[in-house]
C-alpha positions as CSV (number, residue, x, y, z in Angstrom):
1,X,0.0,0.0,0.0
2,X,1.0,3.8,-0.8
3,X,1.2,4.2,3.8
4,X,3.7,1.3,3.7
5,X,5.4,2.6,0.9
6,X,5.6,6.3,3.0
7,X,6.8,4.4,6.1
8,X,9.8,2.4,4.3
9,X,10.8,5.4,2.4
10,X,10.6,7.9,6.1
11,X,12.4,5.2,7.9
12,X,15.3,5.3,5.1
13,X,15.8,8.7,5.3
14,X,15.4,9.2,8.6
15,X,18.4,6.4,8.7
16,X,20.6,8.7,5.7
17,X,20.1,11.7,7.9
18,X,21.2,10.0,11.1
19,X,24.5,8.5,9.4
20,X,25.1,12.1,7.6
21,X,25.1,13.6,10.7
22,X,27.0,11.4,12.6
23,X,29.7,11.8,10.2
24,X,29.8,15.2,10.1
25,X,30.1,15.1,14.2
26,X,32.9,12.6,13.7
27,X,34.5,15.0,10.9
28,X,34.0,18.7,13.2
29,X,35.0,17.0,16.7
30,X,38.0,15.3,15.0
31,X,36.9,12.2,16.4
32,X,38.7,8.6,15.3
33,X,37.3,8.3,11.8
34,X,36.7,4.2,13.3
35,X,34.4,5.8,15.8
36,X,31.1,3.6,14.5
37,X,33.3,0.4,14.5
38,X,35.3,1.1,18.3
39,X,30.9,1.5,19.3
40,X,30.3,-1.9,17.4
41,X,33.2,-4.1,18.7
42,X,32.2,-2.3,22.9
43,X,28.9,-3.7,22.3
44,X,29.9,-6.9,20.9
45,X,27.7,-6.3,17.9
46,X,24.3,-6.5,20.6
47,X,23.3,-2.9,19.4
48,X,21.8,-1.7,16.0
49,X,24.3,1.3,13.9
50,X,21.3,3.0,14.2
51,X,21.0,3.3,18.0
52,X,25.0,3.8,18.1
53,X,24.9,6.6,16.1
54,X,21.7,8.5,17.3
55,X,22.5,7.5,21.2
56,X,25.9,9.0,20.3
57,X,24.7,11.9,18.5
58,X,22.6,12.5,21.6
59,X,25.9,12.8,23.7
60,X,27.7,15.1,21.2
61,X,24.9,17.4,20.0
62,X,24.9,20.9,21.5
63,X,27.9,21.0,23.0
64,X,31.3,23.1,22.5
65,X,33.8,21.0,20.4
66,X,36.0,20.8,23.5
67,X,33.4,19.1,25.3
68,X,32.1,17.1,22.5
69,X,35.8,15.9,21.9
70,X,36.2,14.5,25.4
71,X,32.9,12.8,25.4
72,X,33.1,11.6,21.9
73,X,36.6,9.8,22.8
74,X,34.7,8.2,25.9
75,X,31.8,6.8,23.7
76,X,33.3,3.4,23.4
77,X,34.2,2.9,27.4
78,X,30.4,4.5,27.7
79,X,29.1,1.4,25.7
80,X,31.2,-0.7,27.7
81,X,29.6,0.7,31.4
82,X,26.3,-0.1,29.2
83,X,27.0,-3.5,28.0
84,X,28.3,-4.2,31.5
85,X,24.9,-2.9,33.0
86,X,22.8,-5.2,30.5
87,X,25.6,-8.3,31.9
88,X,25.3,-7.8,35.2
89,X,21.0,-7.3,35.4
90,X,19.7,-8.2,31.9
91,X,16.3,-7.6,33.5
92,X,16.7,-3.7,33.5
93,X,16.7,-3.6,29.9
94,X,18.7,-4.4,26.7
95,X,22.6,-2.6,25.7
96,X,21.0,0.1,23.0
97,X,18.4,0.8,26.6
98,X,21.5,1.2,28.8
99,X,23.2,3.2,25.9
100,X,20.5,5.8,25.4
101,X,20.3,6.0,29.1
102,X,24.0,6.7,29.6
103,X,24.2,8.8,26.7
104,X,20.7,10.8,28.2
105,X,21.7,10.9,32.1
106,X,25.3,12.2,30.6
107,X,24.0,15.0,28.6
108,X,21.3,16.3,30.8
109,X,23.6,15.6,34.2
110,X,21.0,13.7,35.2
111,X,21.9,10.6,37.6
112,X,18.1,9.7,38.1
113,X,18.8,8.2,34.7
114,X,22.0,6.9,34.8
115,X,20.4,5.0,38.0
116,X,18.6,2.7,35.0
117,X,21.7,1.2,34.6
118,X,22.8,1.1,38.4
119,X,25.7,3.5,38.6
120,X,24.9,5.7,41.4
121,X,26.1,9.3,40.9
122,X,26.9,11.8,43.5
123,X,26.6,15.1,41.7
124,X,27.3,17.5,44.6
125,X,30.5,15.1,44.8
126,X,31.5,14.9,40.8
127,X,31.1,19.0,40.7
128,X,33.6,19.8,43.6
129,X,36.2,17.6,42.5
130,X,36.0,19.2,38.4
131,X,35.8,23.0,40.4
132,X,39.2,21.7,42.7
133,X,40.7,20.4,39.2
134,X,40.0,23.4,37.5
135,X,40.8,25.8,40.9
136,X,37.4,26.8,40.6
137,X,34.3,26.8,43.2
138,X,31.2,24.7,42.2
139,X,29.3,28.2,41.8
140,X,31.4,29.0,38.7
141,X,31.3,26.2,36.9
142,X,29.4,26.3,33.6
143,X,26.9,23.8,32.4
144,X,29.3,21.9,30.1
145,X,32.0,21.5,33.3
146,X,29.3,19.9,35.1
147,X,28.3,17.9,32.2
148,X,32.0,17.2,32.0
149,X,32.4,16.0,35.8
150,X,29.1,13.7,35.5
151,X,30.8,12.5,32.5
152,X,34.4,11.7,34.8
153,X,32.0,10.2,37.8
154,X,30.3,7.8,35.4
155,X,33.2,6.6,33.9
156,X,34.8,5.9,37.1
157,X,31.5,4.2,38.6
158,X,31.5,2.0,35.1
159,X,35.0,1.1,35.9
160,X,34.0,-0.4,39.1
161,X,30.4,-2.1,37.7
162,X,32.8,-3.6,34.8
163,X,35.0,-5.2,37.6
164,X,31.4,-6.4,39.1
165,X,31.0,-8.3,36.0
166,X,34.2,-9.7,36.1
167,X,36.3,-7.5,33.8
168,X,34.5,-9.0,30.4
169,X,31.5,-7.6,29.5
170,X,30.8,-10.7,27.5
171,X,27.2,-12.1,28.5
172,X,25.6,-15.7,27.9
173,X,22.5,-13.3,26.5
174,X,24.7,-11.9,23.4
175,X,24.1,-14.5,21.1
176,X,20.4,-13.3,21.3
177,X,20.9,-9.7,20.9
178,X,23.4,-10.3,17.9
C-alpha cells in the first residue's frame, strides 16, 4: 500500500540523515574516523548502527567542540559501562536501553537516569572535585563543566560495575541480541 510505501521510504531517510550527521560530528570533533566500529566491537555487535549513532549523536549534539571531543573519545568505554549494566541485570533492559540512558543521564547531568543502569552518581560530589581540578568553586562552573564531571563520575563508577561483572563484559545473552 502507498502508507507502507511512505513508512519504508521515512524510515530510510530518517536512517541517511542520522549517518550524515553522525559523520559530520565525527569529521567537526576530529573524532577517530573508526568511531562507528570502536561503538560496534564495545557492544559486541548486541546494538543496531542505528542506536550507536543516534545515542551518540545524543551525547555530542549541542555542546562546544572541546566538550564534544572528550565525550566523543569516551563513547566506546560509555558502551562498555552499558554493555556491563545489560551483563550484570539483563532484566533492566537491553545494551542500546543502557546506551540511550547513559548517553541521556550524561548529557542532561542527570543521575536519576543513569540510576537505570545502576551507577549511582553523587553530583554535589562529581562538581567539587571538576571546580578543585580546575581551581574553581562549584558556583562558577558552567553547564558543560558539570556535564563534563558527570561525565568523569560515570566513567569511574562503570570502571568499578565492569570489575562487578568480572572485567569481560561478555554475557551468555549476546548471542540473542546479535
Amino acid at each position: 500500500t502507498s502508507k507502507a510505501i511512505y513508512e519504508m521510504g521515512k524510515q530510510g531517510a530518517t536512517v541517511i540523515q542520522t549517518g550524515e550527521s553522525f559523520d559530520f560530528l565525527i569529521k567537526k570533533l576530529e573524532l577517530a574516523p573508526d568511531l562507528l566500529d570502536q561503538l560496534r566491537e564495545a557492544s559486541r555487535g548486541t546494538v543496531d548502527d542505528m542506536t550507536l549513532m543516534s545515542g551518540t549523536a545524543t551525547l555530542l549534539a549541542g555542546v562546544s567542540d572541546e566538550l564534544g571531543k572528550k565525550i566523543g573519545e569516551a563513547t566506546p568505554r560509555l558502551m562498555e559501562i552499558a554493555k556491563a549494566a545489560n551483563k550484570l541485570n539483563p532484566a533492566l533492559g537491553d545494551t542500546a536501553f543502557m546506551y540511550q540512558s547513559i548517553a541521556t543521564g550524561v548529557k542532561r547531568a542527570q543521575p536519576l537516569i543513569l540510576d537505570n543502569l545502576g551507577l549511582t552518581i553523587k553530583v554535589g560530589d562529581a562538581n567539587e572535585e571538576m571546580a578543585k581540578s580546575l581551581g574553581k568553586s562549584v558556583e562558577q562552573l558552567t553547564a558543560e563543566e558539570k556535564a563534563m564531571a558527570i561525565l568523569n563520575a560515570t566513567l569511574e563508577a562503570g570502571d568499578v560495575m565492569i570489575d562487578q561483572v568480572g572485567g569481560s563484559v561478555d554475557a551468555a545473552t549476546d548471542s540473542y541480541a546479535q
